[in-house]
Backbone as a chain_set.jsonl record, in Angstrom:
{"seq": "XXXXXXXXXXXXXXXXXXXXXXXXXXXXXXXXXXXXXXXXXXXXXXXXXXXXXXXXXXXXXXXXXXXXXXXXXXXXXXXXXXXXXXXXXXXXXXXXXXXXXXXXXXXXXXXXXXXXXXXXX", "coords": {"N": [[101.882, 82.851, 90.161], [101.771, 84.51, 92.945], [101.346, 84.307, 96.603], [101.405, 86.584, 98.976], [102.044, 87.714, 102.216], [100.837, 89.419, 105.089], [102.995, 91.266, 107.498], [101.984, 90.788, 109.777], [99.823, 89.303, 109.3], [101.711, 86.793, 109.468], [102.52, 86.238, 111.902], [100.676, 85.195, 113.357], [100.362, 82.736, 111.857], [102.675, 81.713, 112.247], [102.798, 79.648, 114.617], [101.8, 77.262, 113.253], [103.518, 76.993, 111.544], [105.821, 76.029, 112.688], [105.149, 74.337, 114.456], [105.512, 72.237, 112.047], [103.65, 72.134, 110.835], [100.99, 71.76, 107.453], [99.89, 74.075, 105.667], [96.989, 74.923, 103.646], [95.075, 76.799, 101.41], [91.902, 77.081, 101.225], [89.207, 76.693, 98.902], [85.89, 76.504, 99.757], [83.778, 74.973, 99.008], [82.772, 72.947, 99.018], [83.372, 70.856, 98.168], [85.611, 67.494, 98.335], [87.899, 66.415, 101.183], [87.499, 67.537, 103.251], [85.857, 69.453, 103.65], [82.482, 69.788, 104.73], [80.048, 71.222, 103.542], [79.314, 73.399, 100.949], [79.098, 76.877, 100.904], [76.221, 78.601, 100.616], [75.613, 80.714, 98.588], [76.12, 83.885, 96.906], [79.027, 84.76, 97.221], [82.335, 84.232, 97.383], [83.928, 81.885, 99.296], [86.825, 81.107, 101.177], [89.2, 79.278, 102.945], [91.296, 78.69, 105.959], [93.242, 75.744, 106.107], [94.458, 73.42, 108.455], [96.7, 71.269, 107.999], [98.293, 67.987, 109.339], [101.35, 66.315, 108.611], [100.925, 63.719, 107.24], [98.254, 64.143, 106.875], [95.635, 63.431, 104.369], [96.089, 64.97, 101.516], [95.103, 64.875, 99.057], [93.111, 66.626, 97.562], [94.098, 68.727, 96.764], [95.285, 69.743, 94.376], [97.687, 71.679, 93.018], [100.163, 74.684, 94.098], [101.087, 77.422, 95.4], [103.085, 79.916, 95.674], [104.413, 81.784, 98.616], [105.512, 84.306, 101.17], [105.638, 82.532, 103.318], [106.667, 80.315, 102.101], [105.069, 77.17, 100.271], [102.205, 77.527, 99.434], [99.443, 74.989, 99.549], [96.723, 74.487, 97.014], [93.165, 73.991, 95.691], [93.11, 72.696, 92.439], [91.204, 73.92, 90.19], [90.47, 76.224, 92.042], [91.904, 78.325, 91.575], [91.304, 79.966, 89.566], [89.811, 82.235, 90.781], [91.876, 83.638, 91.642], [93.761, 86.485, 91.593], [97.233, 87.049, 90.126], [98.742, 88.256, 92.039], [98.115, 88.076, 95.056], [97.091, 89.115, 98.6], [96.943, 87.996, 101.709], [96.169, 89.291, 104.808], [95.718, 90.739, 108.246], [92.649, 91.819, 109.317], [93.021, 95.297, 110.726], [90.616, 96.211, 112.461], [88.657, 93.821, 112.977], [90.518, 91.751, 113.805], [90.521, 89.529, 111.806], [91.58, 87.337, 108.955], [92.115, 88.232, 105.93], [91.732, 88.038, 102.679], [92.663, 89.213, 99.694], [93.548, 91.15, 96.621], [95.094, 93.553, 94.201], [92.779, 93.753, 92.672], [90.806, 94.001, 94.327], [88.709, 92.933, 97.353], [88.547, 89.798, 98.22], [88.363, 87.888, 99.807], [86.487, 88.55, 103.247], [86.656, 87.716, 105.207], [88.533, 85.152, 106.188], [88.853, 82.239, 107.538], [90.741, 80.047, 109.967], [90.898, 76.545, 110.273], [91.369, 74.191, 111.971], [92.672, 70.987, 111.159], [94.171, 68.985, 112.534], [94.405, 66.013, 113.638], [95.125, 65.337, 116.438], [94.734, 67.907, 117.579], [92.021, 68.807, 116.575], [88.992, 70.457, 115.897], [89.148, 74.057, 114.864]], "CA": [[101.013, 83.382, 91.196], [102.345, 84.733, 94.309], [100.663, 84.86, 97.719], [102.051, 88.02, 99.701], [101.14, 87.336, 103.493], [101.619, 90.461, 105.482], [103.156, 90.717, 108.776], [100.549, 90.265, 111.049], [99.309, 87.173, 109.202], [102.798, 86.116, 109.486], [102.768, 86.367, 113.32], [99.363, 84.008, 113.41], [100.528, 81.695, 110.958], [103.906, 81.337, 112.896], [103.089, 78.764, 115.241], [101.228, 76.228, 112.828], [104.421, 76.55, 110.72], [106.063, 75.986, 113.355], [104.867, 72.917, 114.512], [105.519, 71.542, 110.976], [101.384, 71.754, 109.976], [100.706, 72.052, 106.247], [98.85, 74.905, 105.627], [95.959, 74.796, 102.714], [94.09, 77.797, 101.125], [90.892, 76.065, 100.636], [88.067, 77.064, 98.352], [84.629, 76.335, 100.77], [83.126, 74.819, 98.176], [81.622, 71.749, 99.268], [84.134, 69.872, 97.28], [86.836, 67.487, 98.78], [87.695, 65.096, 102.251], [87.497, 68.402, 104.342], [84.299, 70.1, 102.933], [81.185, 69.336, 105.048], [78.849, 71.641, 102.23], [79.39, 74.241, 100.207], [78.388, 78.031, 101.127], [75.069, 78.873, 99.53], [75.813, 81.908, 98.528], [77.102, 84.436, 95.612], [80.229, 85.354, 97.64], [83.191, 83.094, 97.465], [84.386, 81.795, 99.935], [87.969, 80.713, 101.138], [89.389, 78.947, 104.86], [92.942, 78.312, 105.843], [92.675, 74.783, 106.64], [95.809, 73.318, 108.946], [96.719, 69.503, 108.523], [99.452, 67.295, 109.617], [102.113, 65.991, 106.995], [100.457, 62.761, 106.847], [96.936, 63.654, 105.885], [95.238, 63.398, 102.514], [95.691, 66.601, 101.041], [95.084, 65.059, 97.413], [92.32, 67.552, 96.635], [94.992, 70.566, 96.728], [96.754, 69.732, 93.581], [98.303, 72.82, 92.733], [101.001, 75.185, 95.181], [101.193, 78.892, 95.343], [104.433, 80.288, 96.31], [104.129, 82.453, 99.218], [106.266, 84.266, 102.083], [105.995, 81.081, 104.337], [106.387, 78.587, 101.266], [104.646, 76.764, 99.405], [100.867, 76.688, 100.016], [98.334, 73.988, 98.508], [95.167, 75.397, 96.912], [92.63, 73.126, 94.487], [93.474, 73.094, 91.293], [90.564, 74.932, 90.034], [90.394, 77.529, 92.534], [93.061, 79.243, 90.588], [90.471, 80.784, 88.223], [89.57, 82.975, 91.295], [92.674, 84.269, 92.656], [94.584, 87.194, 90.397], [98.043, 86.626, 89.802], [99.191, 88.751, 92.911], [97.032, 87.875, 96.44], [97.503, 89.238, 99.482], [96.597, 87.693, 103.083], [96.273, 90.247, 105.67], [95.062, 90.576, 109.042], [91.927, 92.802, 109.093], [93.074, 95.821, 111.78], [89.661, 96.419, 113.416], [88.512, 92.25, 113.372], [91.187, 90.808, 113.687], [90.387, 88.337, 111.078], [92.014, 87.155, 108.217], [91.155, 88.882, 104.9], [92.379, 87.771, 101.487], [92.553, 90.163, 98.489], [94.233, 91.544, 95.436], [94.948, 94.675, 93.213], [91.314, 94.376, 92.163], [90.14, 94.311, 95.757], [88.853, 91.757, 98.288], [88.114, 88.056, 97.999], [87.143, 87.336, 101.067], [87.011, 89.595, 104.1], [87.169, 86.953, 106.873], [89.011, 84.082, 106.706], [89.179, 81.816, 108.999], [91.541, 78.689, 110.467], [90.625, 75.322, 110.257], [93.064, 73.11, 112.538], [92.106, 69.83, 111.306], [94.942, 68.393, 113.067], [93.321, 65.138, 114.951], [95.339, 65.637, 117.782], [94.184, 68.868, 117.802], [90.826, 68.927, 116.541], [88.558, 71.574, 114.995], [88.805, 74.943, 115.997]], "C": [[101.804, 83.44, 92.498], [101.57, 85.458, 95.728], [101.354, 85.962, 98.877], [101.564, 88.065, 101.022], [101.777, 88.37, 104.485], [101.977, 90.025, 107.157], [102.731, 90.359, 109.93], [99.928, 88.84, 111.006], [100.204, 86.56, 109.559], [103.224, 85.21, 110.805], [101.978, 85.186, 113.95], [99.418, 83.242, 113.185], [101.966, 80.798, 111.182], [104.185, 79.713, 113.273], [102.631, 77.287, 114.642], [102.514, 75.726, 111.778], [105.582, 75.863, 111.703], [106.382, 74.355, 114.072], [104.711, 71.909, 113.531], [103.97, 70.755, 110.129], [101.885, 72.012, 108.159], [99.314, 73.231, 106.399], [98.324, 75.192, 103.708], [95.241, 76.186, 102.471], [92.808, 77.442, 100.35], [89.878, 76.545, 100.229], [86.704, 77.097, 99.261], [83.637, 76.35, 99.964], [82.055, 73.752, 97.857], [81.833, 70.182, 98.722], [85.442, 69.085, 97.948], [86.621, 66.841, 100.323], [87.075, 66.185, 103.504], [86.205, 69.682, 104.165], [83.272, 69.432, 103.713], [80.389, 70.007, 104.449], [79.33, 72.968, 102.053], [78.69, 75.763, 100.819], [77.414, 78.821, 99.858], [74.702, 80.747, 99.444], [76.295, 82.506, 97.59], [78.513, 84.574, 95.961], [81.222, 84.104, 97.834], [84.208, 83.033, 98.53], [85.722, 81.158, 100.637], [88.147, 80.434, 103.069], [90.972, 78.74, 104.369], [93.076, 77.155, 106.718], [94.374, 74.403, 106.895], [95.294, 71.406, 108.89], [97.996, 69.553, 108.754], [99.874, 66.868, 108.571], [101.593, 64.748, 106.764], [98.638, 62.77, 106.371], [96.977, 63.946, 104.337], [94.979, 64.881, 102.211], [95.995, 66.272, 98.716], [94.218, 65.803, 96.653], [92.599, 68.697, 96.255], [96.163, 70.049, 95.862], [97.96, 70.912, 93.055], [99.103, 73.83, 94.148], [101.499, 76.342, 94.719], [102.039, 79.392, 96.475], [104.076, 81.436, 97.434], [105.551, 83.094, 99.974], [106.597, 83.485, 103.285], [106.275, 80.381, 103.387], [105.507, 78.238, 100.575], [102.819, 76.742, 99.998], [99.841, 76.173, 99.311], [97.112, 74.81, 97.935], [94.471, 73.801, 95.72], [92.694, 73.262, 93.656], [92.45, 74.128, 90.366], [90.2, 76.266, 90.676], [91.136, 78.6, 92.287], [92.389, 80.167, 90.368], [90.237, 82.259, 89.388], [90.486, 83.986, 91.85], [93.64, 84.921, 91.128], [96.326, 86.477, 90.966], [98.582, 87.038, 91.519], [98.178, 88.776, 94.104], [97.938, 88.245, 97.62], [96.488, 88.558, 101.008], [97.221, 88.275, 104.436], [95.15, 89.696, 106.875], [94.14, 91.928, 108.947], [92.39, 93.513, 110.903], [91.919, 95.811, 112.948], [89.176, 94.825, 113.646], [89.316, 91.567, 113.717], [91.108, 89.435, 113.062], [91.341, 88.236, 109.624], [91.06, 87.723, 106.783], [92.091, 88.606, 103.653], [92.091, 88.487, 99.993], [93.718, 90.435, 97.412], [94.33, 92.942, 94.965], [93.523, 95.281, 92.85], [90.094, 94.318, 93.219], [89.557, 93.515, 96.609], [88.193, 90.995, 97.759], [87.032, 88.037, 99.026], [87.231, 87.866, 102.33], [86.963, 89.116, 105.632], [87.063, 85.471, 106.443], [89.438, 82.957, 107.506], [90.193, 80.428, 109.075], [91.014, 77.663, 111.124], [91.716, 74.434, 111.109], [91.914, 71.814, 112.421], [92.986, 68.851, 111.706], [94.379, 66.829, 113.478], [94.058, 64.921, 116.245], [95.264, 67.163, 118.024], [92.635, 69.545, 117.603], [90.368, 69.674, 115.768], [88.566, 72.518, 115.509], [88.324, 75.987, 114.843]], "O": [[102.387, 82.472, 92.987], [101.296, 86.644, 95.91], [101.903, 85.302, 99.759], [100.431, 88.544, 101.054], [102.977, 88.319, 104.751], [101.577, 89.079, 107.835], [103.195, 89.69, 110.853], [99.661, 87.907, 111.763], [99.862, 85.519, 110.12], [103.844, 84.151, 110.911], [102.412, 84.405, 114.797], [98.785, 82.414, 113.84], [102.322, 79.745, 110.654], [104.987, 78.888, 112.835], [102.924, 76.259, 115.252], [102.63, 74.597, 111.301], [106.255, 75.012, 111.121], [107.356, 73.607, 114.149], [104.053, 70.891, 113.747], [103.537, 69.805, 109.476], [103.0, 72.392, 107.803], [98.238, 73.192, 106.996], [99.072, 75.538, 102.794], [94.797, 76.707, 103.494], [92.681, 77.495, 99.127], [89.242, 77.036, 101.161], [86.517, 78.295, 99.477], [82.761, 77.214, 99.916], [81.113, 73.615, 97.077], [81.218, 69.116, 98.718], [86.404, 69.819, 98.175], [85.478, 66.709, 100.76], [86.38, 65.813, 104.449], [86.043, 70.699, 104.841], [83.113, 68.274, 103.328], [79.334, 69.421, 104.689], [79.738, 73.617, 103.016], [77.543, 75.598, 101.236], [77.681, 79.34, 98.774], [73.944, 81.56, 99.973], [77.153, 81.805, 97.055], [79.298, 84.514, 95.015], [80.845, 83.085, 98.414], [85.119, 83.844, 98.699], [85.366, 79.982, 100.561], [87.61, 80.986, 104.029], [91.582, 78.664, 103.303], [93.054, 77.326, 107.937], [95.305, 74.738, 106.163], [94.384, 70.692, 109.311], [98.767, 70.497, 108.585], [99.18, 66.874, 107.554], [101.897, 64.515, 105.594], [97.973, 61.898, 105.811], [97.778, 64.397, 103.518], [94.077, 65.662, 102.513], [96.531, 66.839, 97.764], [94.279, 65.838, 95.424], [91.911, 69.532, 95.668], [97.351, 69.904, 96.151], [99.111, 70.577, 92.774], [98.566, 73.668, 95.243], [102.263, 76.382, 93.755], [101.864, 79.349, 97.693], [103.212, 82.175, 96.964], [106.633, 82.633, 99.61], [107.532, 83.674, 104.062], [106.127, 79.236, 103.814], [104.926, 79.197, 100.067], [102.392, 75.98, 100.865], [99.306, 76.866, 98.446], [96.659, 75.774, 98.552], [95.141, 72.915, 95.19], [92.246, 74.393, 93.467], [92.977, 75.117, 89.856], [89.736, 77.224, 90.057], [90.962, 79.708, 92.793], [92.666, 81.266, 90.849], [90.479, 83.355, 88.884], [90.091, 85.003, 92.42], [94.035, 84.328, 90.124], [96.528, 85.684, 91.885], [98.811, 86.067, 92.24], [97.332, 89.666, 94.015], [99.115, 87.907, 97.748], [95.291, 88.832, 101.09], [98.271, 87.965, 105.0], [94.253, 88.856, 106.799], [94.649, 92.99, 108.587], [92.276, 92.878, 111.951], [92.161, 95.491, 114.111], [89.384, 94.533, 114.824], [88.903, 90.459, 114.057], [91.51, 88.405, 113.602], [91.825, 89.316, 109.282], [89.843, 87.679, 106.604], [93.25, 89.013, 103.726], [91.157, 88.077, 99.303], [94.781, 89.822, 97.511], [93.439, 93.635, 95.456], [93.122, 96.44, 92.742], [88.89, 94.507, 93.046], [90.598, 92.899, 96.836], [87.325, 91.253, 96.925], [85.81, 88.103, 99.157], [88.365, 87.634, 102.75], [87.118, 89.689, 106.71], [86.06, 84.765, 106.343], [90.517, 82.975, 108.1], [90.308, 79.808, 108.018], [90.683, 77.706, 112.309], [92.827, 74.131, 110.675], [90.886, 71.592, 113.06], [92.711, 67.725, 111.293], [93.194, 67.132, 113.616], [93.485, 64.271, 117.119], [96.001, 67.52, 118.943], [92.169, 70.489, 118.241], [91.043, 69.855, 114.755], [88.121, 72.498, 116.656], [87.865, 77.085, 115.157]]}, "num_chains": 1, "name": "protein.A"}
């Protein structure tokens, strides 16, 4: 599986790499230390959650090769993501939008900085 992160995300996603964050592609499932509840809803939903190298990121067993590196996901959230994913910035929102070959996931993504010297944003 290979995540394909175009250049715009690249630009966004710069400064968290940057500052040596771990960056997470996290299900929003209601499952896990960073889950406050699940989205009640048919549509599945996905965040791009930022920690520091010392938190607990044991609920992201699995790591999907990307153009930044390596990034964590939950081991079951696999089932959802085709082999080839792309993470784009949406032109007119400017939001993050994550899709495939067989067409979008999720059409706004958003960033989690759960840093704790940085907080939630």
């Amino acid at each position: 599986m290979y995540l394909k992160i175009s250049n715009e995300a690249q630009v966004k996603l710069t400064p968290y790499i940057e500052s040596k964050a771990v960056i997470i592609l996290d299900l929003d499932d209601g499952v896990g230390n960073y889950s406050k509840m699940g989205v009640c809803s048919l549509d599945t939903s996905f965040r791009l959650l930022v920690l520091d190298q010392v938190q607990d990121k044991s609920d992201f067993g699995l790591t999907v090769d990307s153009d930044m590196g390596a990034i964590c996901i939950k081991d079951y959230s696999k089932r959802y993501l085709d082999e080839e994913m792309i993470l784009e910035v949406d032109p007119r929102l400017q939001v993050f939008k994550l899709k495939s070959p067989s067409g979008v996931l999720d059409g706004n993504v958003p960033i989690v900085d759960l840093r704790p010297e940085k907080g939630i944003s």
